[in-house]
PDB file of the backbone (N, CA, C, O) and the ligand in Angstrom, with CONECT records:
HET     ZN  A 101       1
ATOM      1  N   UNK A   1      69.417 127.125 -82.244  1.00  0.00           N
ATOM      2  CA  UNK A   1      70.151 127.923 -81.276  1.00  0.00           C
ATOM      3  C   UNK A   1      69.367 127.983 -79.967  1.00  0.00           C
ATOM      4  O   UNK A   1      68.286 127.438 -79.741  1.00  0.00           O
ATOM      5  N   UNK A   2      70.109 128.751 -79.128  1.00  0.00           N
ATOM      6  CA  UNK A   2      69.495 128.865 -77.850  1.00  0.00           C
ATOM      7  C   UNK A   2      68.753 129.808 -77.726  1.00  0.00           C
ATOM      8  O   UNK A   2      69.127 130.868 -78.226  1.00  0.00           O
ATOM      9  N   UNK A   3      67.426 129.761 -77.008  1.00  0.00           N
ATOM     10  CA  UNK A   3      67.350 131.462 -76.878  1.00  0.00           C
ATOM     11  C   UNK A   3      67.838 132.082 -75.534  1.00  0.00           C
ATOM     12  O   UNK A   3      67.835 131.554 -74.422  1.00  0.00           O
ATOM     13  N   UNK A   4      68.351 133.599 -75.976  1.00  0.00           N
ATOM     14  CA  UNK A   4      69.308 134.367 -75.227  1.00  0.00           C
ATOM     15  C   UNK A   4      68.835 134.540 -74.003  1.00  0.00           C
ATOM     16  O   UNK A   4      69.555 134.594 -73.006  1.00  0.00           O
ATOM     17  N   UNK A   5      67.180 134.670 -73.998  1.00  0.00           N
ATOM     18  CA  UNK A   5      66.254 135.113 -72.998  1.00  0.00           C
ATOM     19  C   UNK A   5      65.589 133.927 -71.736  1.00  0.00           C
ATOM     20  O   UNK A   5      65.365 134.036 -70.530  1.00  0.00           O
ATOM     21  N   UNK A   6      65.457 132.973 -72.584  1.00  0.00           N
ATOM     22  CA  UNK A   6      64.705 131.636 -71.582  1.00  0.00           C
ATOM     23  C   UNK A   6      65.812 130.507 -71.583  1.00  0.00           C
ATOM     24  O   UNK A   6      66.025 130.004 -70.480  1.00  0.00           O
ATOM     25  N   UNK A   7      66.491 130.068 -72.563  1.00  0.00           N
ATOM     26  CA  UNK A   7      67.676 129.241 -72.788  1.00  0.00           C
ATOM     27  C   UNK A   7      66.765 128.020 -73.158  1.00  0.00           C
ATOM     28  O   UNK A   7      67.092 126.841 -73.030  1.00  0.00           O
ATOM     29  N   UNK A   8      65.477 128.525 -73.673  1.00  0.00           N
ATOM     30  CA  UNK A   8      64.880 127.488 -74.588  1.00  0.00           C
ATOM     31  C   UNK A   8      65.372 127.338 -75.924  1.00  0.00           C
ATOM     32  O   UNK A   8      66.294 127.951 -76.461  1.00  0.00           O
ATOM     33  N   UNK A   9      64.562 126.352 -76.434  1.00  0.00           N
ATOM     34  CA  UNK A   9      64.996 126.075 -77.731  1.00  0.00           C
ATOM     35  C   UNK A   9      64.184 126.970 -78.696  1.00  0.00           C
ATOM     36  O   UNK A   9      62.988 127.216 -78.542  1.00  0.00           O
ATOM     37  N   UNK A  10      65.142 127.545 -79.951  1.00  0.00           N
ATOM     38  CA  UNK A  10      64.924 128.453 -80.625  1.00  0.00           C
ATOM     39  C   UNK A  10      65.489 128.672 -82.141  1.00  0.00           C
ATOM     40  O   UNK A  10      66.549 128.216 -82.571  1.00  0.00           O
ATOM     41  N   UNK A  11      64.524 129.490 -82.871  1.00  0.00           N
ATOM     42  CA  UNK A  11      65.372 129.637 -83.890  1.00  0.00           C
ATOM     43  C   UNK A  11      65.594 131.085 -84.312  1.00  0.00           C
ATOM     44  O   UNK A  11      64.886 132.045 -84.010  1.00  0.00           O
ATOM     45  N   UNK A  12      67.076 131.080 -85.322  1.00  0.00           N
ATOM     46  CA  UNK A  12      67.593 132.001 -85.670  1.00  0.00           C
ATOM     47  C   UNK A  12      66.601 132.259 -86.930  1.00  0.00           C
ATOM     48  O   UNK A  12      65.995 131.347 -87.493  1.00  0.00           O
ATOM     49  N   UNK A  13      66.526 133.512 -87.263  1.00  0.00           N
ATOM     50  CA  UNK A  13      65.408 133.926 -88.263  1.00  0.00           C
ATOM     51  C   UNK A  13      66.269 135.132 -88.797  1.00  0.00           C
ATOM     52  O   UNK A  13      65.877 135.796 -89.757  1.00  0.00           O
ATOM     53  N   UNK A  14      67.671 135.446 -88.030  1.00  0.00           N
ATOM     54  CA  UNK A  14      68.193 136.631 -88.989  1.00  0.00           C
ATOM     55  C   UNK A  14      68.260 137.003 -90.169  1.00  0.00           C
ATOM     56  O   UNK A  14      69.290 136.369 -90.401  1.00  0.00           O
ATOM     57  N   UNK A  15      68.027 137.527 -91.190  1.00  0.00           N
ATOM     58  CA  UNK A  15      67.830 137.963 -92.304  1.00  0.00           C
ATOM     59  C   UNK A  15      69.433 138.357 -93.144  1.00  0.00           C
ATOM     60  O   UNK A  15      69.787 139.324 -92.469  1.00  0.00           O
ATOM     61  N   UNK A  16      70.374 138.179 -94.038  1.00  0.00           N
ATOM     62  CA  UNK A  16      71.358 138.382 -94.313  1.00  0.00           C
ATOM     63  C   UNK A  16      71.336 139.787 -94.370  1.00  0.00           C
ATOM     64  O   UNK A  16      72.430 140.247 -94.042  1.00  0.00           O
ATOM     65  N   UNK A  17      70.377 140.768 -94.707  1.00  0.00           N
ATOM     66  CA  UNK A  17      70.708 142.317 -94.839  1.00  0.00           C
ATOM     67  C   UNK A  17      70.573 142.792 -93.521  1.00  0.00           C
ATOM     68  O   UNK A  17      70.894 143.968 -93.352  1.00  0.00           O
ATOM     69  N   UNK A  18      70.228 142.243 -92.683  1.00  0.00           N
ATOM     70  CA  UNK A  18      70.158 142.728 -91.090  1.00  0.00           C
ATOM     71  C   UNK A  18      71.078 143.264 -90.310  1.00  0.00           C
ATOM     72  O   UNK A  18      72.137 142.741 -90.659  1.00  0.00           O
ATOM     73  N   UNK A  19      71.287 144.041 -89.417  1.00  0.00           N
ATOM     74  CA  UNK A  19      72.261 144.112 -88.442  1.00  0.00           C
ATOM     75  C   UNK A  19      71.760 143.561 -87.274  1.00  0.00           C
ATOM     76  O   UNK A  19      70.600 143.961 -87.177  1.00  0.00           O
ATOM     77  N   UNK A  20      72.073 142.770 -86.238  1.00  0.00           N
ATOM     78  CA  UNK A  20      71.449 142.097 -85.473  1.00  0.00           C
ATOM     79  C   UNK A  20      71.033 140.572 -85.310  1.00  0.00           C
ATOM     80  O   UNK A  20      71.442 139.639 -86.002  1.00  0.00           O
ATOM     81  N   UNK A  21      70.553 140.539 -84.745  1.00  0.00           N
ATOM     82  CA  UNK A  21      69.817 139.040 -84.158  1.00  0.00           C
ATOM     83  C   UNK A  21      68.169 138.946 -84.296  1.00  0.00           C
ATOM     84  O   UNK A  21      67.445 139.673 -83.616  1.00  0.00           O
ATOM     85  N   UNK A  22      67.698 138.080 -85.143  1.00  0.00           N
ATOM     86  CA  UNK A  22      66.438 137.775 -85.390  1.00  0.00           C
ATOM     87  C   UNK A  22      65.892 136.780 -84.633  1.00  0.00           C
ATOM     88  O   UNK A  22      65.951 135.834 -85.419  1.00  0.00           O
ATOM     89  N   UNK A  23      65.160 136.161 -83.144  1.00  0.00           N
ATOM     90  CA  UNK A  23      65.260 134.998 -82.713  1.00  0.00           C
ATOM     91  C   UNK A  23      63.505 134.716 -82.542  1.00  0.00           C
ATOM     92  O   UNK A  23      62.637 135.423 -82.029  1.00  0.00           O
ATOM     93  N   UNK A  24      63.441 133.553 -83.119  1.00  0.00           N
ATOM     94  CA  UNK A  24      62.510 133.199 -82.837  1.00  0.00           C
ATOM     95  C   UNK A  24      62.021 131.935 -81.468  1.00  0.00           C
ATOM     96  O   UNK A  24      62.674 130.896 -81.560  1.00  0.00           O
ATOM     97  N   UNK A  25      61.399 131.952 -80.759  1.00  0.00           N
ATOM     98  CA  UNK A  25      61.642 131.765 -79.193  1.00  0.00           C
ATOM     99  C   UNK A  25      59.695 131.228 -79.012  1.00  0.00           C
ATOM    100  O   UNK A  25      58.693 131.916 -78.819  1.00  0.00           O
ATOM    101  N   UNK A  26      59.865 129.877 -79.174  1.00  0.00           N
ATOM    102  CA  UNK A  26      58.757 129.218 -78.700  1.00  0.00           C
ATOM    103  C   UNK A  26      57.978 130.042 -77.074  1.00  0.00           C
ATOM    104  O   UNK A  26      56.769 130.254 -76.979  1.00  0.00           O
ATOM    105  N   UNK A  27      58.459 130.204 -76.550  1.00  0.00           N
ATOM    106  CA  UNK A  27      58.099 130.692 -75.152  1.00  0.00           C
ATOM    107  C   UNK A  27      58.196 132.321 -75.409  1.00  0.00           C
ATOM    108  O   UNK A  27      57.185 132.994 -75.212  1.00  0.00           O
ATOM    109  N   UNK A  28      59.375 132.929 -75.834  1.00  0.00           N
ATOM    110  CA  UNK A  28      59.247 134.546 -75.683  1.00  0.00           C
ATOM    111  C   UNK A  28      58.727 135.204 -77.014  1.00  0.00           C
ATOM    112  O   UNK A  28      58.465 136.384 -77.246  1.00  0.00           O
ATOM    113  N   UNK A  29      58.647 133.968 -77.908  1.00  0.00           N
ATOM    114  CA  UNK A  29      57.879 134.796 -79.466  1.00  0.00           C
ATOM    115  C   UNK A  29      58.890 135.450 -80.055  1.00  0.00           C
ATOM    116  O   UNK A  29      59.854 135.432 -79.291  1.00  0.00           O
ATOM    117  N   UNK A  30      59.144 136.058 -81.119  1.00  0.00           N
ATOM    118  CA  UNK A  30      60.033 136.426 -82.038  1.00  0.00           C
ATOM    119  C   UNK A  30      60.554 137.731 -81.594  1.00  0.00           C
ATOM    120  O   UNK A  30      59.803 138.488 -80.978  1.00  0.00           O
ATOM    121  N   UNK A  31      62.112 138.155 -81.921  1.00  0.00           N
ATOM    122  CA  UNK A  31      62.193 139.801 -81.549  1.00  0.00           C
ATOM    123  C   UNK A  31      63.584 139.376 -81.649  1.00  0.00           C
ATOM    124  O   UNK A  31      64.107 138.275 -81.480  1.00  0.00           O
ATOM    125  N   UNK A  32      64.083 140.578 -81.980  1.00  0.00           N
ATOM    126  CA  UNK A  32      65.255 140.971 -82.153  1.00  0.00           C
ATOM    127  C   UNK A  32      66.186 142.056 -81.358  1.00  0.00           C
ATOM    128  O   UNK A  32      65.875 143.083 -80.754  1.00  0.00           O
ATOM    129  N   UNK A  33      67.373 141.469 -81.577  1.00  0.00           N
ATOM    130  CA  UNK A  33      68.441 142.441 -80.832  1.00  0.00           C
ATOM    131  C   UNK A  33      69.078 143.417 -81.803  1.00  0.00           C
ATOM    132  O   UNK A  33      69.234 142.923 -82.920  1.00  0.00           O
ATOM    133  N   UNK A  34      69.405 144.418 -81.700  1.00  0.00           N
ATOM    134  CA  UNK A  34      70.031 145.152 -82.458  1.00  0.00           C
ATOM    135  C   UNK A  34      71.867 144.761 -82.577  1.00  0.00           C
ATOM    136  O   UNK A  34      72.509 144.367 -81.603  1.00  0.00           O
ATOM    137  N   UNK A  35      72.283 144.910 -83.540  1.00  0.00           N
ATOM    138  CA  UNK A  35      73.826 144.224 -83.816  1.00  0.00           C
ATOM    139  C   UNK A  35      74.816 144.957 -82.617  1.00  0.00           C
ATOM    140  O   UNK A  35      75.464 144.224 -81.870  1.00  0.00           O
ATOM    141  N   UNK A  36      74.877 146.172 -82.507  1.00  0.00           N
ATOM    142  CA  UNK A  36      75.292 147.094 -81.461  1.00  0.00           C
ATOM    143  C   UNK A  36      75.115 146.740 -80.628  1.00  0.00           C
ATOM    144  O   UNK A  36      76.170 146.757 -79.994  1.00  0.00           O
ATOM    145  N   UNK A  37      73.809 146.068 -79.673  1.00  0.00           N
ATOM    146  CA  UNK A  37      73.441 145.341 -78.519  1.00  0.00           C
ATOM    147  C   UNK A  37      73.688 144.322 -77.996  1.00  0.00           C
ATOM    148  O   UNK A  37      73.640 144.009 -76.806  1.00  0.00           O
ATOM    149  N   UNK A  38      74.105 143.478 -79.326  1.00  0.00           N
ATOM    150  CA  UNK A  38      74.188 141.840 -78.693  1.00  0.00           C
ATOM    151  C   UNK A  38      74.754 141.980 -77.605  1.00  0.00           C
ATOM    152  O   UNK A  38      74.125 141.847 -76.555  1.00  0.00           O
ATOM    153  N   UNK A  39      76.369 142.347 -77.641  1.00  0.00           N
ATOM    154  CA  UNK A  39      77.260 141.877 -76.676  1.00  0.00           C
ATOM    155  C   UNK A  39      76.734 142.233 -74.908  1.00  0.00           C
ATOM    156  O   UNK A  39      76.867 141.563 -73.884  1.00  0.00           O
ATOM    157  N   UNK A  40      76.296 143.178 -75.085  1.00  0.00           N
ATOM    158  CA  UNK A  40      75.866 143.984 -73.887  1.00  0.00           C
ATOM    159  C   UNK A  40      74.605 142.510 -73.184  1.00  0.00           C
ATOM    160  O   UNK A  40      74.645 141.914 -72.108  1.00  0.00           O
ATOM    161  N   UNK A  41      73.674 142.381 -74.306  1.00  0.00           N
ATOM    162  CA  UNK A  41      72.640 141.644 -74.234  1.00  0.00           C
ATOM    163  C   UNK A  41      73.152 140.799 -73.200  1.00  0.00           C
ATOM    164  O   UNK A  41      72.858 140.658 -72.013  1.00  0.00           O
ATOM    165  N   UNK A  42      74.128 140.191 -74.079  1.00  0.00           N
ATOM    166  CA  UNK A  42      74.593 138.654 -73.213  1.00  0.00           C
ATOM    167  C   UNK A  42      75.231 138.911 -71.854  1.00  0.00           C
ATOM    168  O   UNK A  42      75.300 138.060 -70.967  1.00  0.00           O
ATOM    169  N   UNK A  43      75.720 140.239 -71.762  1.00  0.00           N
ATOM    170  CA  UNK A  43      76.318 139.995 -70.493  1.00  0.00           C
ATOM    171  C   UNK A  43      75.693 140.391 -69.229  1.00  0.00           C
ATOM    172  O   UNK A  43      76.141 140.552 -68.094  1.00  0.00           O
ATOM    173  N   UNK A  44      74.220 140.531 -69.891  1.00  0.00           N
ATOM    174  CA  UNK A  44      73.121 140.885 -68.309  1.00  0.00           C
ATOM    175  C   UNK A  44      72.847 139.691 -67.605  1.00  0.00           C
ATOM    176  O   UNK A  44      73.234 138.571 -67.937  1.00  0.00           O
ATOM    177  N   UNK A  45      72.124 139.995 -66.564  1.00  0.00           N
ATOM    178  CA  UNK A  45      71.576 138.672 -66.194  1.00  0.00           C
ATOM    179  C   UNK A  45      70.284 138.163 -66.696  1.00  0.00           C
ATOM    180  O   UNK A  45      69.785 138.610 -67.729  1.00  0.00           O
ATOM    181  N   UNK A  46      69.741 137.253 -65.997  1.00  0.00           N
ATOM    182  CA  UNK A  46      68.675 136.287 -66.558  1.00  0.00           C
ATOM    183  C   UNK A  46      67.369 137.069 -66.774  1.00  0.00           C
ATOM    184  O   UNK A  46      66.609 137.122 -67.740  1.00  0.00           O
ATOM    185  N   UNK A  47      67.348 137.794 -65.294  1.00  0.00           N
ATOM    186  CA  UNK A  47      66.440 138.506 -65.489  1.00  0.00           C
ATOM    187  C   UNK A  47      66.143 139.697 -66.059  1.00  0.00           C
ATOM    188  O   UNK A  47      65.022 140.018 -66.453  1.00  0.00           O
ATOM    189  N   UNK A  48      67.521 140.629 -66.135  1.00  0.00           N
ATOM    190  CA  UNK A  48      67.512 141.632 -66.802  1.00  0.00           C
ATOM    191  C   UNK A  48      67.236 141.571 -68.288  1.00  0.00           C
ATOM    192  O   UNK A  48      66.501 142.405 -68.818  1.00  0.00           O
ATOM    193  N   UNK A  49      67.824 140.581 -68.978  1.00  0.00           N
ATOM    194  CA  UNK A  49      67.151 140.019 -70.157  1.00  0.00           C
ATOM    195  C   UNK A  49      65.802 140.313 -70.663  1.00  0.00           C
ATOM    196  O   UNK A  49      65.266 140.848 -71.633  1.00  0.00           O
ATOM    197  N   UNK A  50      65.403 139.536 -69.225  1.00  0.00           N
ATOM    198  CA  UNK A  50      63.676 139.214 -69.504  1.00  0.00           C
ATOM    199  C   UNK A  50      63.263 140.555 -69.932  1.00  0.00           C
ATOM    200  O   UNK A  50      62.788 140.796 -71.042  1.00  0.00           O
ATOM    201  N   UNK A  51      63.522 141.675 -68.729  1.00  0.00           N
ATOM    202  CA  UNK A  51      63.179 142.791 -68.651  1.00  0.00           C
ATOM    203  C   UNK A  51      63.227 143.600 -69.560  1.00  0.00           C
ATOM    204  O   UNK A  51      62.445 144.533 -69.744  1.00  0.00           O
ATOM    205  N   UNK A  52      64.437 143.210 -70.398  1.00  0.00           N
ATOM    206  CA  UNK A  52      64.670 144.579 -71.682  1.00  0.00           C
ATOM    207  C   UNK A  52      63.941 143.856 -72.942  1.00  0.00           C
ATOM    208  O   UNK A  52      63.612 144.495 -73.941  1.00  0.00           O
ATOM    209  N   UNK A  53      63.662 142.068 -72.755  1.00  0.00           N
ATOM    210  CA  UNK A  53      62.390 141.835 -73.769  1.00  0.00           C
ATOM    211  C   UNK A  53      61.124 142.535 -73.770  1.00  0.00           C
ATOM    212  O   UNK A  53      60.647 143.156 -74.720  1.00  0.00           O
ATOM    213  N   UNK A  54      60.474 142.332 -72.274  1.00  0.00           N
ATOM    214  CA  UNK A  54      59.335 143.138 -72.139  1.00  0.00           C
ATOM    215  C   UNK A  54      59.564 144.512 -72.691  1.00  0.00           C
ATOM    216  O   UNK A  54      58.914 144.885 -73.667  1.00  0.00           O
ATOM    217  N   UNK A  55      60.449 145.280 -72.122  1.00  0.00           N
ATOM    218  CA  UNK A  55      60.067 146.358 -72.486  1.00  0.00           C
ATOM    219  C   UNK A  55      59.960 146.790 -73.909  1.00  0.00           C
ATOM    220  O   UNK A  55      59.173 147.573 -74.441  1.00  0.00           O
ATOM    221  N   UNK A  56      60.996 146.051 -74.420  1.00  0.00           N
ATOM    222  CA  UNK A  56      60.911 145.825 -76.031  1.00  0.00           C
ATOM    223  C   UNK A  56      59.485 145.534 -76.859  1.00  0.00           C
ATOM    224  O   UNK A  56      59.182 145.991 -77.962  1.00  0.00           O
ATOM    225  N   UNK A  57      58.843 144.804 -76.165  1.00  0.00           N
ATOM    226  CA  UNK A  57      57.520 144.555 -76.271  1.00  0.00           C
ATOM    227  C   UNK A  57      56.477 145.389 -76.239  1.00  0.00           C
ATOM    228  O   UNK A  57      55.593 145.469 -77.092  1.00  0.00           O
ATOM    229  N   UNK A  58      56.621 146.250 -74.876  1.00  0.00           N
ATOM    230  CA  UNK A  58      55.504 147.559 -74.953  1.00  0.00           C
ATOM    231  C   UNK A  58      56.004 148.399 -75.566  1.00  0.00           C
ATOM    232  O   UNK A  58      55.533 149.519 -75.368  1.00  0.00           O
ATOM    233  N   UNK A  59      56.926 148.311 -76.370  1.00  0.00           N
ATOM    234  CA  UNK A  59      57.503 149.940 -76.769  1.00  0.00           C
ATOM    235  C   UNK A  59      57.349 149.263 -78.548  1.00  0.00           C
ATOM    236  O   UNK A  59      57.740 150.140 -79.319  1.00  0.00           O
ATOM    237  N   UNK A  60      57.100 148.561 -78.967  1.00  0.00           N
ATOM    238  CA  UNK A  60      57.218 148.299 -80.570  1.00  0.00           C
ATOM    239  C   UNK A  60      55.574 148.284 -81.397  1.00  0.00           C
ATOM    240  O   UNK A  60      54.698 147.428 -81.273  1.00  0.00           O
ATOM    241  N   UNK A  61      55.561 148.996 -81.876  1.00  0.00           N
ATOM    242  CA  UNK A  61      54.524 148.906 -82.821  1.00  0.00           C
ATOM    243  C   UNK A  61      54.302 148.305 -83.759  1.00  0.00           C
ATOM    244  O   UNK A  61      53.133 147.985 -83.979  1.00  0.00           O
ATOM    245  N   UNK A  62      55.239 147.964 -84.571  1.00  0.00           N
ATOM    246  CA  UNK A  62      55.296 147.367 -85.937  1.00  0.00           C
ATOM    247  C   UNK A  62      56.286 146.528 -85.832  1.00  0.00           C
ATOM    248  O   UNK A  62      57.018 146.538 -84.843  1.00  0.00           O
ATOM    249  N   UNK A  63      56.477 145.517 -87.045  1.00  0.00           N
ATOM    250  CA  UNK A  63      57.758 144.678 -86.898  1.00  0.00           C
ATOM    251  C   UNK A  63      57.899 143.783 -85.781  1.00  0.00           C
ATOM    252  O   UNK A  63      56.895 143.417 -85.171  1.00  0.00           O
ATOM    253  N   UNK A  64      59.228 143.336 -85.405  1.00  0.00           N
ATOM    254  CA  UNK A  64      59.478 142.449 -84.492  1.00  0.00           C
ATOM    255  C   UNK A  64      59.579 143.582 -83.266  1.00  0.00           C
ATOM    256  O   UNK A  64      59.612 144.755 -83.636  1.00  0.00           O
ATOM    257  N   UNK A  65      59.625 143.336 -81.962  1.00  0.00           N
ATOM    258  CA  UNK A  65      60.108 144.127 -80.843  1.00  0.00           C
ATOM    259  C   UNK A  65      61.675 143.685 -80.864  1.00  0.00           C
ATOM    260  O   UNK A  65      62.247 142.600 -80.967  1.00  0.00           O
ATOM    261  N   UNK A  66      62.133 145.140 -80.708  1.00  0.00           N
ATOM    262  CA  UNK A  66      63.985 145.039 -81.026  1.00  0.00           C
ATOM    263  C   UNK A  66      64.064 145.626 -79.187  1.00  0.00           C
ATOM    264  O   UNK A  66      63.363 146.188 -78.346  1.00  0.00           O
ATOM    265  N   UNK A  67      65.336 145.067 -79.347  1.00  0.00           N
ATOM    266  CA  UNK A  67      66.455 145.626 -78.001  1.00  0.00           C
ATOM    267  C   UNK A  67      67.356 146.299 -78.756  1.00  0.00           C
ATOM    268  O   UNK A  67      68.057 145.871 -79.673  1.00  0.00           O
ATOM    269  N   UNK A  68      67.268 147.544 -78.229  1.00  0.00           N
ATOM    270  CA  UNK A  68      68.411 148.234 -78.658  1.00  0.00           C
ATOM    271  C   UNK A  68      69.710 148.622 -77.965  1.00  0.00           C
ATOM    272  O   UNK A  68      69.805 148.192 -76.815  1.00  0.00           O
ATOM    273  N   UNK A  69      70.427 149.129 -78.286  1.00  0.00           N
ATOM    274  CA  UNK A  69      72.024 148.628 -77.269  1.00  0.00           C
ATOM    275  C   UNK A  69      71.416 149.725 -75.648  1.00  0.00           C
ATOM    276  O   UNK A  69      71.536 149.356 -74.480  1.00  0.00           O
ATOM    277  N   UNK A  70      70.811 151.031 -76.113  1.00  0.00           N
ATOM    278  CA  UNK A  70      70.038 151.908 -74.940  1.00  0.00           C
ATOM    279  C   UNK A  70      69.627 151.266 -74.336  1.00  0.00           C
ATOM    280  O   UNK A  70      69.396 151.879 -73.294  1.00  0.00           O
ATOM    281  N   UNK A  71      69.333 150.318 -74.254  1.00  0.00           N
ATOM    282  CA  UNK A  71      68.403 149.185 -73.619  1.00  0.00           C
ATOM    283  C   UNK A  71      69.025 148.769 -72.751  1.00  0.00           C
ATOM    284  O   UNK A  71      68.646 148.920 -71.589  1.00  0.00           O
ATOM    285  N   UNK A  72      70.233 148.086 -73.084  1.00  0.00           N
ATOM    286  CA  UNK A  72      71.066 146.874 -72.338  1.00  0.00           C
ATOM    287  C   UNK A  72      72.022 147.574 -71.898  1.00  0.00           C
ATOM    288  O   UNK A  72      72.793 146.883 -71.232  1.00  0.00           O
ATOM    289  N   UNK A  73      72.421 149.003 -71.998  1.00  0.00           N
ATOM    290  CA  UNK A  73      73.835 149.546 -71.990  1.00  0.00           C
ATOM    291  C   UNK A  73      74.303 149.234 -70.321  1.00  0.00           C
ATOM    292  O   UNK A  73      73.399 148.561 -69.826  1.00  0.00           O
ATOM    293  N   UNK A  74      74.902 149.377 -69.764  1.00  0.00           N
ATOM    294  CA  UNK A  74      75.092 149.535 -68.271  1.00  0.00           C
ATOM    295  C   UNK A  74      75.041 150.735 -67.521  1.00  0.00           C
ATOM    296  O   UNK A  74      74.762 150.952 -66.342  1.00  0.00           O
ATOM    297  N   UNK A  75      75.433 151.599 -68.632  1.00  0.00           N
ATOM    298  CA  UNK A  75      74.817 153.151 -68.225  1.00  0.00           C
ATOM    299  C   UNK A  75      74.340 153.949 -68.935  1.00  0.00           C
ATOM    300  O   UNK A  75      74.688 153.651 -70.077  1.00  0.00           O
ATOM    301  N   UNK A  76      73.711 154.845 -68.942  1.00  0.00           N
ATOM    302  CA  UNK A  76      72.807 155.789 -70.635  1.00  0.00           C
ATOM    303  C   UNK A  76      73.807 155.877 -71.406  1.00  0.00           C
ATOM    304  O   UNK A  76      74.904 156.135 -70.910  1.00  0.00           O
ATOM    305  N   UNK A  77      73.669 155.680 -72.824  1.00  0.00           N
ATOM    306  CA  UNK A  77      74.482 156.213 -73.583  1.00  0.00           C
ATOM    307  C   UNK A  77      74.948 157.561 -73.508  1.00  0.00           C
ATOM    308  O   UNK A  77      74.041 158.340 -73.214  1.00  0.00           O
ATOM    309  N   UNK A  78      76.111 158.114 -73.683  1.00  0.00           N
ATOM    310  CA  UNK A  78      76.364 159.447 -74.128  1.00  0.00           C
ATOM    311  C   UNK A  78      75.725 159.963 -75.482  1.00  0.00           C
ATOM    312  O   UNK A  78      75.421 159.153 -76.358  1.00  0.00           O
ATOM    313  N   UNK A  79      75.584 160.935 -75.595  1.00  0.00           N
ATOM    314  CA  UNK A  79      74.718 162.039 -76.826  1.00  0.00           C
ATOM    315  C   UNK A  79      75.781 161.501 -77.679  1.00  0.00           C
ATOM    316  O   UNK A  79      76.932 161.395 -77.257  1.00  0.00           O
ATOM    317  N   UNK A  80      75.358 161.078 -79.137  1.00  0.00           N
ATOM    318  CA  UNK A  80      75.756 160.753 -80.150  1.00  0.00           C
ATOM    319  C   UNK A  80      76.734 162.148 -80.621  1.00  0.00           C
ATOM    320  O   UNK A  80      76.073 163.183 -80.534  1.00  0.00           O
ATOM    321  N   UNK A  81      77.661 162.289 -80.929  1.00  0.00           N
ATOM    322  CA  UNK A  81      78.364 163.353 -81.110  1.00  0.00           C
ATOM    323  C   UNK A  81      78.610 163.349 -82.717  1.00  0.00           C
ATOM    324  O   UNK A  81      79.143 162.411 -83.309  1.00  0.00           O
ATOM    325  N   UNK A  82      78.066 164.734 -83.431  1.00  0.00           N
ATOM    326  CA  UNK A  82      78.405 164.593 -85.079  1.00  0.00           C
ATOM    327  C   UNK A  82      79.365 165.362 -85.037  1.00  0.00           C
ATOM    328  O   UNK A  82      79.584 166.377 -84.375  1.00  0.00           O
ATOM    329  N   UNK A  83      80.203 164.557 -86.143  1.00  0.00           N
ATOM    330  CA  UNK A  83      81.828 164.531 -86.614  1.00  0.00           C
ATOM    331  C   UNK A  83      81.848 165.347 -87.504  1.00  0.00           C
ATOM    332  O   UNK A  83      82.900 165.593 -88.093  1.00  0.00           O
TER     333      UNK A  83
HETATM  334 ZN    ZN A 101      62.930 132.333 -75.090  1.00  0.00          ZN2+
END
């Protein structure tokens, strides 16, 4: 596959119990999108991309660095509202 971030060459590493995107990315290193996020993901630009990798990056401790849809949204999410 492509990767989402550089449009290098890459591989998918998603896991079947996953929600999301697992990508592994010769140039940006491994990390994931959250399933909720993709769409948003794709429709930033090149650089904004980059940007919500990095930040994904300083903000992860453990595991892969995820994007979460907060990340990519176009505007803050609204407060999760319980039903
Ligand atoms: Zn990449």
């Amino acid at each position: 596959m492509q990767c989402p971030v550089c449009h290098g060459q890459a591989q998918n590493l998603t896991p079947n119990t996953l929600d999301g995107v697992v990508i592994s990315c010769a140039l940006c290193g491994d990390y994931r999108i959250a399933g909720n996020a993709f769409h948003d993901f794709m429709r930033l630009k090149a650089e904004k991309r980059a940007a919500a990798l990095q930040a994904a990056k300083q903000t992860s401790h453990s595991g892969w660095p995820t994007i979460y849809a907060a990340a990519v949204a176009p505007r803050p999410a609204p407060p999760r509202r319980v039903q």
